[in-house]
C-alpha positions in Angstrom: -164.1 55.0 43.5 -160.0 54.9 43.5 -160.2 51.3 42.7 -162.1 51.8 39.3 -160.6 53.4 36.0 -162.6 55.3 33.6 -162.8 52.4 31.2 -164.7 50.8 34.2 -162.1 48.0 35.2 -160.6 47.2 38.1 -156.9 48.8 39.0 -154.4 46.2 38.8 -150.7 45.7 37.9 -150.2 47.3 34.4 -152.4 49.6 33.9 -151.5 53.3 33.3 -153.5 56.4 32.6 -153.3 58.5 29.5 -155.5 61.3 28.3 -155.3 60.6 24.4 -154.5 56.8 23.2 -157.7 54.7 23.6 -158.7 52.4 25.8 -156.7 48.9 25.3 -153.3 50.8 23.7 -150.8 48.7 25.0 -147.3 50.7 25.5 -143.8 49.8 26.5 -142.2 52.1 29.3 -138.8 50.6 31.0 -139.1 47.2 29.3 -142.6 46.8 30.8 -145.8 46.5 28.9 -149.2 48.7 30.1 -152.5 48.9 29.0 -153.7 52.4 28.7 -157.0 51.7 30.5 -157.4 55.2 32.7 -157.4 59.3 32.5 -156.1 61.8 34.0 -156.7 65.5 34.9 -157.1 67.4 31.6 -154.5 69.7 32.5 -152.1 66.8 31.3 -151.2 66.6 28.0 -150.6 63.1 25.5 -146.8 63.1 26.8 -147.9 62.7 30.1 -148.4 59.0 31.6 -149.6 57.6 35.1 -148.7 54.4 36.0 -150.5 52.7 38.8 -148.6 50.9 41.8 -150.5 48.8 44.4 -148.3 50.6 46.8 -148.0 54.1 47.9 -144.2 53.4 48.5 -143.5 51.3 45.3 -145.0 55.0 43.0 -142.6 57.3 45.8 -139.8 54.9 44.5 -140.3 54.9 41.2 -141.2 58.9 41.0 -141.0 61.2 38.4 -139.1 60.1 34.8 -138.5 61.0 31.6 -138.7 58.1 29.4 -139.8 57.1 25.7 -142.5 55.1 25.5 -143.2 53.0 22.3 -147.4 52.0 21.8 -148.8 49.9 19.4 -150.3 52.0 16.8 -154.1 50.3 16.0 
């Protein structure tokens, strides 16, 4: 189902996918704070993050960046 990571939770507003920091890593992109609490294709590498908008529009908007990203180291 779209509406159900791969740590089995429900999508929501700050949640992003990334295919190396564990489940719960909570990382700062753009002043924001995500939870890394989904994957992606394995073509992607542990640069790479996807952040999920409730609105096809709101993602178009934001697009493609290049932007540091701090996480909590556990």
């Amino acid at each position: 189902t779209p509406f159900i990571t791969a740590s089995q939770q429900y999508v929501r507003d700050g949640i992003v996918a990334n295919n190396c920091l564990p489940f719960g890593t909570k990382v700062l992109i753009d002043g924001k704070v995500y939870e890394v609490q989904d994957r992606m294709n394995s073509r992607y590498g542990c640069d790479v993050y996807d952040i999920w908008f409730e609105h096809k529009q709101d993602a178009l908007n934001w697009g493609k960046r290049t932007l540091p990203v701090v996480y909590e180291k556990r």
